[in-house]
Residue frames relative to the residue before (quaternion, step in Angstrom):
aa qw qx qy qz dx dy dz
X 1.0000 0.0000 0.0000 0.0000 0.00 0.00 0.00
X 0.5516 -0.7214 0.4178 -0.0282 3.30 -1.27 0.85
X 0.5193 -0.6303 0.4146 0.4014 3.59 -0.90 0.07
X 0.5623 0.6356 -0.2187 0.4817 2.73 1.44 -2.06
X 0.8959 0.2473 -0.2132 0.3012 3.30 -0.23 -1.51
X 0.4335 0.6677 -0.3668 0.4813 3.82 1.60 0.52
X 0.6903 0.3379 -0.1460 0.6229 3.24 1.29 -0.85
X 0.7635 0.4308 -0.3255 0.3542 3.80 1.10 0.21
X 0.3638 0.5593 -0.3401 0.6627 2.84 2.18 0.43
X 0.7977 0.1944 -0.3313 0.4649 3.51 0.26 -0.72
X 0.5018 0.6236 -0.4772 0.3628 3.37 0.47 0.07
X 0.6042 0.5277 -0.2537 0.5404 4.05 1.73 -1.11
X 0.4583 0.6952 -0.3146 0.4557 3.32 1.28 -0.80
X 0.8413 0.3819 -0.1156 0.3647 3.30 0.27 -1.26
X 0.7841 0.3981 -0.2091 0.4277 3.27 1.06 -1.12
X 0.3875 0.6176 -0.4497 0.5158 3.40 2.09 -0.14
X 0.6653 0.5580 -0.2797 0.4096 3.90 0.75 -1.37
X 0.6813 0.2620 -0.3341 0.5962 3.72 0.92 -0.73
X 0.7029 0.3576 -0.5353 0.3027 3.76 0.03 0.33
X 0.6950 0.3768 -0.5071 0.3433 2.93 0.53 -0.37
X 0.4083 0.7384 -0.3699 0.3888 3.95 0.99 -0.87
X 0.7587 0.4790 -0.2566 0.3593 3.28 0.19 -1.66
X 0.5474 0.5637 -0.4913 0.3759 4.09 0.23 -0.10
X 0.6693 0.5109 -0.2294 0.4882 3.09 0.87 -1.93
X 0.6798 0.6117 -0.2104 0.3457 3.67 0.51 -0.99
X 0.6498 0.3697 -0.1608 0.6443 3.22 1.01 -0.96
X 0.5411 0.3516 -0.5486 0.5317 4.15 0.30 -0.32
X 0.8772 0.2735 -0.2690 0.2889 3.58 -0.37 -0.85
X 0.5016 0.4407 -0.5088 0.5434 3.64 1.29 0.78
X 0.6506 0.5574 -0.3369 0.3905 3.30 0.71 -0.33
X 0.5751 0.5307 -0.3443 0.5187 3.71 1.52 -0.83
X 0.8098 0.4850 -0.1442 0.2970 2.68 0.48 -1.31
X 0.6362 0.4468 -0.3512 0.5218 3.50 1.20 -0.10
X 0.5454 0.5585 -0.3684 0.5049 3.60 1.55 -0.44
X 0.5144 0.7071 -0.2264 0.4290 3.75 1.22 -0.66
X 0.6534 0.5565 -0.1755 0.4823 2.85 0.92 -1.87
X 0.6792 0.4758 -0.1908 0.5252 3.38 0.45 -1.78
X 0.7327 0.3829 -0.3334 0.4531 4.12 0.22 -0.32
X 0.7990 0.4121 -0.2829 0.3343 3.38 1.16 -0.61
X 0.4307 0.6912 -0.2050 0.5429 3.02 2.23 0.02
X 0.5393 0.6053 -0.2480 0.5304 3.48 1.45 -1.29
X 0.8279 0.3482 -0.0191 0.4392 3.34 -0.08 -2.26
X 0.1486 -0.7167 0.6299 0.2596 4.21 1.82 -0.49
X 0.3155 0.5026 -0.7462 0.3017 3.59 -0.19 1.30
X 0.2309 0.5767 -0.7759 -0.1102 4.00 -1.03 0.12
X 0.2009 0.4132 -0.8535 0.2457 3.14 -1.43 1.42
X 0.5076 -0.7461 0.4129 0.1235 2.55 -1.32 1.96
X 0.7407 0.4740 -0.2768 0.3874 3.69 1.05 -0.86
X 0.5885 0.4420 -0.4267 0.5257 3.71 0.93 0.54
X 0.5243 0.3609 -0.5328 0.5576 3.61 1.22 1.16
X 0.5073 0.7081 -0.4054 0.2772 3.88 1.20 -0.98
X 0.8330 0.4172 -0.1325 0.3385 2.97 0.51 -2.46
X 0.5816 0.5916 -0.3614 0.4257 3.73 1.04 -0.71
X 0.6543 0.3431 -0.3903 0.5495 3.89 0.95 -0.37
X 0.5816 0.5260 -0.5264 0.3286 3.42 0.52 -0.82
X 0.7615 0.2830 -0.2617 0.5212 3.99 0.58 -0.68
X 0.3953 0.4472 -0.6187 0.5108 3.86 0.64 0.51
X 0.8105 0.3768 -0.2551 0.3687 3.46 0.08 -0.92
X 0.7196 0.3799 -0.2580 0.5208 3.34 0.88 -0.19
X 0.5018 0.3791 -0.5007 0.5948 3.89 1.33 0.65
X 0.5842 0.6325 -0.3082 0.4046 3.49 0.61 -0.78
X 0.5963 0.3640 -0.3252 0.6374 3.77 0.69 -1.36
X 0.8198 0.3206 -0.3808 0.2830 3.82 -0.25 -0.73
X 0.4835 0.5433 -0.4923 0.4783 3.62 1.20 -0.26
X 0.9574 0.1522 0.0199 0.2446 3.44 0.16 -1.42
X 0.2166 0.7933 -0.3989 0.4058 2.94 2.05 0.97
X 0.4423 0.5825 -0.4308 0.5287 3.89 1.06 -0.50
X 0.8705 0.3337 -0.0931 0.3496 3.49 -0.01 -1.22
X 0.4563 0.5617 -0.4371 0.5340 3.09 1.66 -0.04
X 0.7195 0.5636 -0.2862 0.2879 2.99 0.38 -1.26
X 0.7482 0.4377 -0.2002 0.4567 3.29 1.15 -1.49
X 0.5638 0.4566 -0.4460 0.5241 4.03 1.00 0.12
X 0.6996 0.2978 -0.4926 0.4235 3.82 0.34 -0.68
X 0.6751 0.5491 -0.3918 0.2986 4.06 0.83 -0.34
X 0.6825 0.3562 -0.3579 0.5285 3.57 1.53 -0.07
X 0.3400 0.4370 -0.4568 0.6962 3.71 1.28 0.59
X 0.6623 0.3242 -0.3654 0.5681 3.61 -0.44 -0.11
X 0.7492 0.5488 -0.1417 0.3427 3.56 0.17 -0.20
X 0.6701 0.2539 -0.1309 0.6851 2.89 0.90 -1.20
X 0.4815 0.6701 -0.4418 0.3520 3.67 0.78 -0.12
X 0.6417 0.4061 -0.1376 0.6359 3.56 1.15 -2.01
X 0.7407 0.1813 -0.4699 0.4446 3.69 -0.38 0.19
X 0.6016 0.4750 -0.4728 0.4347 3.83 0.50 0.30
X 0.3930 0.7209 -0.4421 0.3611 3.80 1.50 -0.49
X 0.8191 0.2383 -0.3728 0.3650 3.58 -0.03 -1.44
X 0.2989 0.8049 -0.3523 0.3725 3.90 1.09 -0.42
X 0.7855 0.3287 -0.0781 0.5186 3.14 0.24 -1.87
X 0.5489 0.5509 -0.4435 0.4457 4.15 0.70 -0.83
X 0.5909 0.5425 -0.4732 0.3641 4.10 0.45 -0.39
């Protein structure tokens, strides 16, 4: 095993983690800055009418794009284990 190919595993590692992350991440920066901006507009701060609106961004979001989550971390997972016995030399 390598440097290169330690740091080119963890390097797939990571950029698999920010795709798949990044939907979920971006609905609820996006609520939440729309929130911000309404609760700033209307001066309401009550914290739970910024809470509930991500809780269901994030929970249409996981179900829109949970398929495809699912199916990038399972070829990463994959292509990881058949690169395993390779990498053990």
């Amino acid at each position: 095993m390598t440097d290169s190919s330690v740091v080119s595993m963890g390097m797939q590692a990571i950029q698999v983690a920010i795709t798949v992350s990044a939907p979920i991440l971006i609905a609820a920066a996006a609520v939440g800055v729309i929130m911000g901006l309404f609760q700033a507009v209307t001066q309401i701060q009550e914290v739970s009418l910024s809470f509930i609106p991500k809780i269901v961004a994030v929970a249409v979001v996981g179900a829109l794009f949970g398929p495809w989550m699912l199916r990038i971390l399972v070829e990463y997972t994959a292509r990881l284990l058949t690169s395993l016995p390779g990498v053990a030399k």
